[in-house]
C-alpha positions as CSV (number, residue, x, y, z in Angstrom):
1,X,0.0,0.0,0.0
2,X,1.4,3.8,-1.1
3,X,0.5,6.6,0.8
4,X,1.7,10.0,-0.9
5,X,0.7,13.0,1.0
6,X,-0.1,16.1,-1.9
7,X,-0.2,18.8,0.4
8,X,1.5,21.4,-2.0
9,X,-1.8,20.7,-4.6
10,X,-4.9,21.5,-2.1
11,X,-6.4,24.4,-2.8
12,X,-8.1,26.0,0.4
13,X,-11.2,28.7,1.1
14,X,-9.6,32.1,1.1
15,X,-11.6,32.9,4.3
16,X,-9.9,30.6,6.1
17,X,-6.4,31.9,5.8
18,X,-4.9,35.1,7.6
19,X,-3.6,37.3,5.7
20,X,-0.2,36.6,6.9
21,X,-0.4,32.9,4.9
22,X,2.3,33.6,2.5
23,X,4.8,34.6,5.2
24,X,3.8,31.2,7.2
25,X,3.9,29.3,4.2
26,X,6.9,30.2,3.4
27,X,8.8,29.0,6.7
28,X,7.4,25.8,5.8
29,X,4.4,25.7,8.5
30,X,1.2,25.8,8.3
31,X,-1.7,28.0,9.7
32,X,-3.7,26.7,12.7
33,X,-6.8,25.7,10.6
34,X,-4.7,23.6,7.8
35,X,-2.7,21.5,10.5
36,X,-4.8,18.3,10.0
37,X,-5.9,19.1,6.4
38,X,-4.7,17.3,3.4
39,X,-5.1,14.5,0.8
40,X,-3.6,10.8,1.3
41,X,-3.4,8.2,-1.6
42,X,-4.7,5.1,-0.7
43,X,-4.5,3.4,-4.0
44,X,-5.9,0.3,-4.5
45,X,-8.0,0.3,-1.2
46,X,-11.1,-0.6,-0.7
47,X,-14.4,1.5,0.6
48,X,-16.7,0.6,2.8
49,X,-19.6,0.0,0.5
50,X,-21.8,-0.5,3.7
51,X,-21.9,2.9,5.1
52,X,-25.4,4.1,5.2
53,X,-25.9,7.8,3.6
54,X,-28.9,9.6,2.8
55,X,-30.0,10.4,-1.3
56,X,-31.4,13.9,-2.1
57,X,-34.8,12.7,-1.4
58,X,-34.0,11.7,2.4
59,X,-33.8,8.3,1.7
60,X,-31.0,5.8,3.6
61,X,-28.8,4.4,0.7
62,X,-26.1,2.2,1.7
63,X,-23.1,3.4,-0.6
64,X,-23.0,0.2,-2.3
65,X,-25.7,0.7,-4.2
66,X,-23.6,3.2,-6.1
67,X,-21.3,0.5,-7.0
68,X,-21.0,-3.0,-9.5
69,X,-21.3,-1.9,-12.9
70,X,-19.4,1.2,-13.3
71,X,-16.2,3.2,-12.1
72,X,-17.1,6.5,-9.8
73,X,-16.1,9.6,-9.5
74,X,-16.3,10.3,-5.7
75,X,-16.4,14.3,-4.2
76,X,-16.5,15.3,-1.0
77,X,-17.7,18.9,-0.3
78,X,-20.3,20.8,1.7
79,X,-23.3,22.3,0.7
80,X,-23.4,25.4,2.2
81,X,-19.6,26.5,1.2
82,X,-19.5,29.9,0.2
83,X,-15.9,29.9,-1.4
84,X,-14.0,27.0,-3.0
85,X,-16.6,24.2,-3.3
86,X,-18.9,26.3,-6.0
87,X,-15.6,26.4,-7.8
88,X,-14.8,22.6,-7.4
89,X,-18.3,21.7,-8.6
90,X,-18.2,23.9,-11.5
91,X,-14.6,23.4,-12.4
92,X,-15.7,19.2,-12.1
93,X,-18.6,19.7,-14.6
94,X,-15.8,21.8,-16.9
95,X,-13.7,18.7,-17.0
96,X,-16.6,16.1,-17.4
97,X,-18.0,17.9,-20.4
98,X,-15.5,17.5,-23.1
99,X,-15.6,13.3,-22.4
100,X,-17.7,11.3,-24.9
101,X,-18.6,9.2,-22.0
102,X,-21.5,10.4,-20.0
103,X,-22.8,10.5,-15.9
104,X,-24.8,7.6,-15.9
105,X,-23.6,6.0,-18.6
106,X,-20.7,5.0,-18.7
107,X,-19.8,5.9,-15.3
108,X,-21.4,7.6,-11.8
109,X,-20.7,10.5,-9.9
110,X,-21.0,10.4,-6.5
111,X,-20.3,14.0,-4.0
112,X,-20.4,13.8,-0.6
113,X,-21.0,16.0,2.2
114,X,-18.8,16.8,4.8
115,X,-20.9,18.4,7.0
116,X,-23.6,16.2,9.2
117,X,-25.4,19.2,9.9
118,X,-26.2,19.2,6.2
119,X,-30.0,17.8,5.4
120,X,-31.0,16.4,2.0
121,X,-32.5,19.7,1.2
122,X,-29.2,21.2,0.5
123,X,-28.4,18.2,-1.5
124,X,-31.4,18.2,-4.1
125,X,-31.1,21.9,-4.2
126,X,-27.0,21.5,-5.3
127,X,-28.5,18.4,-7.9
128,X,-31.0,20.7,-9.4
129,X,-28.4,23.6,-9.8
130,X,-25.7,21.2,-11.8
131,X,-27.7,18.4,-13.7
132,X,-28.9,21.5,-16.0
133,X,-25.3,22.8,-16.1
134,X,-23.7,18.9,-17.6
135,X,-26.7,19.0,-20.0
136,X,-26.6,15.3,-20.8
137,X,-29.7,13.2,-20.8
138,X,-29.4,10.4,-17.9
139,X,-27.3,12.4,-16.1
140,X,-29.9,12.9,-12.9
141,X,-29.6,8.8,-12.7
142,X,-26.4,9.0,-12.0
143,X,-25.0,12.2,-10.3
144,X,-25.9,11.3,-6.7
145,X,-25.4,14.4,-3.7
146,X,-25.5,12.9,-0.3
147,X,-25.5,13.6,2.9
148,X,-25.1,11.4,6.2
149,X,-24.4,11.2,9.7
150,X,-20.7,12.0,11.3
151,X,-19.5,8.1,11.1
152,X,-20.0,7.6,8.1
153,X,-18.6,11.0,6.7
154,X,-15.4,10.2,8.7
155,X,-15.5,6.2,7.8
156,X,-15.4,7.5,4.2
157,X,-12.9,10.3,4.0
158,X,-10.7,8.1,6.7
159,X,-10.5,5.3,3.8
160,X,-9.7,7.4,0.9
161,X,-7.2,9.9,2.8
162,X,-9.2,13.1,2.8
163,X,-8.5,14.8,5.8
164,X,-10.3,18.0,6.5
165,X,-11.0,20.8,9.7
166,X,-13.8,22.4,11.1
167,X,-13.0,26.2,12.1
168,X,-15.1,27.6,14.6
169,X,-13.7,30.9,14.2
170,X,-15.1,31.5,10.9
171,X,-17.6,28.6,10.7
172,X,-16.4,26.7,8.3
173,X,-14.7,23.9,6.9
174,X,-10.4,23.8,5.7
175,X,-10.4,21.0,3.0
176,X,-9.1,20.0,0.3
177,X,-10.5,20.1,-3.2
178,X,-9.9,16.9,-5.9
179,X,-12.0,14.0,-6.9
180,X,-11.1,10.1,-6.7
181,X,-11.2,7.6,-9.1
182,X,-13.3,4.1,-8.0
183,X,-13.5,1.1,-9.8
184,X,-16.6,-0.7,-10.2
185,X,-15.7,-2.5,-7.0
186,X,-15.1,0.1,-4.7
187,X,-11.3,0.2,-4.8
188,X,-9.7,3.3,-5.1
189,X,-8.1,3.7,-9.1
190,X,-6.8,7.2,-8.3
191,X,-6.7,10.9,-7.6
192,X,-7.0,13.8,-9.1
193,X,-6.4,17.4,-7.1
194,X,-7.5,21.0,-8.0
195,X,-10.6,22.3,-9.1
196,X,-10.3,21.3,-13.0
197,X,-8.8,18.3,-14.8
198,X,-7.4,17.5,-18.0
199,X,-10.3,15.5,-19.6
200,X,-7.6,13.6,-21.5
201,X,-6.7,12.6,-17.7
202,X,-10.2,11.6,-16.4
203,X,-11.0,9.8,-19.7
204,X,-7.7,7.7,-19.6
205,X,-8.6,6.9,-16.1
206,X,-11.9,6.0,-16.0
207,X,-11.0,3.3,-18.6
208,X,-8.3,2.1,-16.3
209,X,-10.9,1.9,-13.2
210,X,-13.4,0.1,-15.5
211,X,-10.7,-2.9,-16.2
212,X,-11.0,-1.2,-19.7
213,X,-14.0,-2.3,-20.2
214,X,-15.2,0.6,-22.0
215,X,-13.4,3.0,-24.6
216,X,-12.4,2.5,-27.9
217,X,-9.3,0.6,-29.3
218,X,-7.9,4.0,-29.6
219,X,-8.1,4.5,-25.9
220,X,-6.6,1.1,-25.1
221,X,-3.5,2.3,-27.1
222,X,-3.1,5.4,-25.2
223,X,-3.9,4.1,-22.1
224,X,-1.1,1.4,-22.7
225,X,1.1,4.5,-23.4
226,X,0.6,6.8,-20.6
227,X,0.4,5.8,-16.7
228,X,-0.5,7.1,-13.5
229,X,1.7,9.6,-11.6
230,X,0.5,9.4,-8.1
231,X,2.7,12.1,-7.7
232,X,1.0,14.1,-9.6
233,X,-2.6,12.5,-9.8
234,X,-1.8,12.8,-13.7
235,X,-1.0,10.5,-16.3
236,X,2.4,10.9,-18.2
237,X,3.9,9.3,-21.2
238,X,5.1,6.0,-20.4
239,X,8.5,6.1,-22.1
240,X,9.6,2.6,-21.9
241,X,5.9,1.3,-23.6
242,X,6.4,3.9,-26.3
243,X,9.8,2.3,-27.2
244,X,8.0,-0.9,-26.9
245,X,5.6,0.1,-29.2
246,X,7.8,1.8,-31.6
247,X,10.1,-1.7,-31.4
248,X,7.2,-3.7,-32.3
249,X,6.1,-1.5,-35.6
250,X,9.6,-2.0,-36.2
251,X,9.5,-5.7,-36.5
252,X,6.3,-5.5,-37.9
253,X,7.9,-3.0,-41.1
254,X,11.0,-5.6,-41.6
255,X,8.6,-8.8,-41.4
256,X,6.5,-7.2,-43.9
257,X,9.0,-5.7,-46.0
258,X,10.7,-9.2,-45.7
259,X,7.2,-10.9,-46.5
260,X,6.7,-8.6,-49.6
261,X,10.6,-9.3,-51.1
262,X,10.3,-13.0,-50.7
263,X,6.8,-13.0,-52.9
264,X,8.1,-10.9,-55.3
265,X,11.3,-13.1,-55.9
266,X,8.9,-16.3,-56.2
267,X,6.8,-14.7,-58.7
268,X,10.2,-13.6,-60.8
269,X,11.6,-17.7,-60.7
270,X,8.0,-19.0,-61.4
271,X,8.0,-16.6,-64.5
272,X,11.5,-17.7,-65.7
273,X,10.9,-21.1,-65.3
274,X,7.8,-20.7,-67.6
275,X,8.1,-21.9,-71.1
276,X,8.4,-18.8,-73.7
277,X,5.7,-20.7,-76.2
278,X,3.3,-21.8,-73.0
């Protein structure tokens, strides 16, 4: 099991920051409020697909039910956020848009609340605001907002790595802001951190989290060219498959050109060997 700790690519609420941030930053500390804050890889862990949460019509779900057939694309945010979740959400829609795979077809969305205060309210009300702003058909199947009691909040962001604070000072949550990447089985694929991400990115790994079952041969060809930085939460060019694949066409030319050569030699002895009258 990895554990990478990206605490240089979380983006925090500018309210919760003093205006002296730069300075502390800068002596390598961090404020009060970002002490326990950050994002921890877990790749290849599993979720708790039993945790009980409520959908944005009040009704218990038990995560699971979110899971078996498709990768997810998990959130975590609050509903009443006045700063940087508005930002993630949008910036999540931005990235989802230019893939030819759609929410609730070929994969789910799931965003979770942070905050058990929360009620479902808040949660159909966010649902209603961002369905409309995707614009795909089927989409309202499967983008799912939830909220849910403190357990299960914790049991969840405790098994992916997100660690967040409460600030009583200003009433709100420090957090990160990124997405993670489940495969059909719950196990965490990977991250990605930010409030946007490259779609080339997402697509790539949401083929991965699916086994590959879905994409086209194209994407099987790129996907066997690029891998995962966990570093990053990107995907780079894999060098030493390009030089594989490059080594194969290789072969491939010469056998060919070989191929091509032999036949033509055949058919120049076969002519010789004809008879001029025949």
């Amino acid at each position: 099991m990895r554990h990478v700790s990206i605490f240089t690519a979380i983006i925090f609420s500018v309210t919760l920051l003093p205006k002296s941030t730069s300075a502390v930053l800068a002596d390598g500390s961090r404020p009060e409020a970002l002490k326990n804050v950050g994002f921890d890889q877990k790749l290849n862990e599993q979720v708790p697909l039993d945790l009980v949460f409520r959908a944005e019509n009040g009704r218990a779900v038990k995560l699971g039910e979110y899971f078996g057939k498709k990768p997810v694309v998990l959130m975590f945010m609050y509903y009443e956020c006045p700063n940087l979740c508005p930002l993630a959400l949008e910036g999540l829609v931005r990235s989802l848009k230019p893939l030819s795979f759609s929410v609730g077809g070929e994969f789910d969305v799931v965003v979770v609340s942070i905050d058990p205060s929360e009620e479902s309210g808040a949660a159909a009300a966010k649902k209603q605001e961002y369905i409309p702003r995707y614009g795909r058909p089927g989409a309202e199947s499967g983008w799912h907002f939830l909220t849910g009691e403190e357990n299960s909040i914790k049991s969840l962001t405790q098994a992916v790595g997100f660690r967040y604070a409460y600030d009583h000072k200003s009433h709100q949550f420090a957090h990160a802001s990124g997405i993670v990447i489940l495969t059909p089985q719950g196990k965490i694929s990977s991250y990605f951190y930010g409030i946007e991400y490259a779609p080339r990115d997402l697509r790539l790994s949401l083929i991965e989290a699916s086994s590959n079952k879905i994409g086209s041969p194209i994407d099987q060809l790129l996907l066997f060219g690029y891998q995962y930085d966990a570093a990053t939460g990107k995907y780079t060019l894999a060098v030493m498959n390009v030089l594989r694949l490059a080594g194969l066409a290789t072969v491939l030319s010469l056998s060919a050109f070989v191929l091509v050569m032999v036949r033509r030699e055949r058919v120049g002895n076969i002519r010789k060997e004809r008879p001029e009258n025949a």
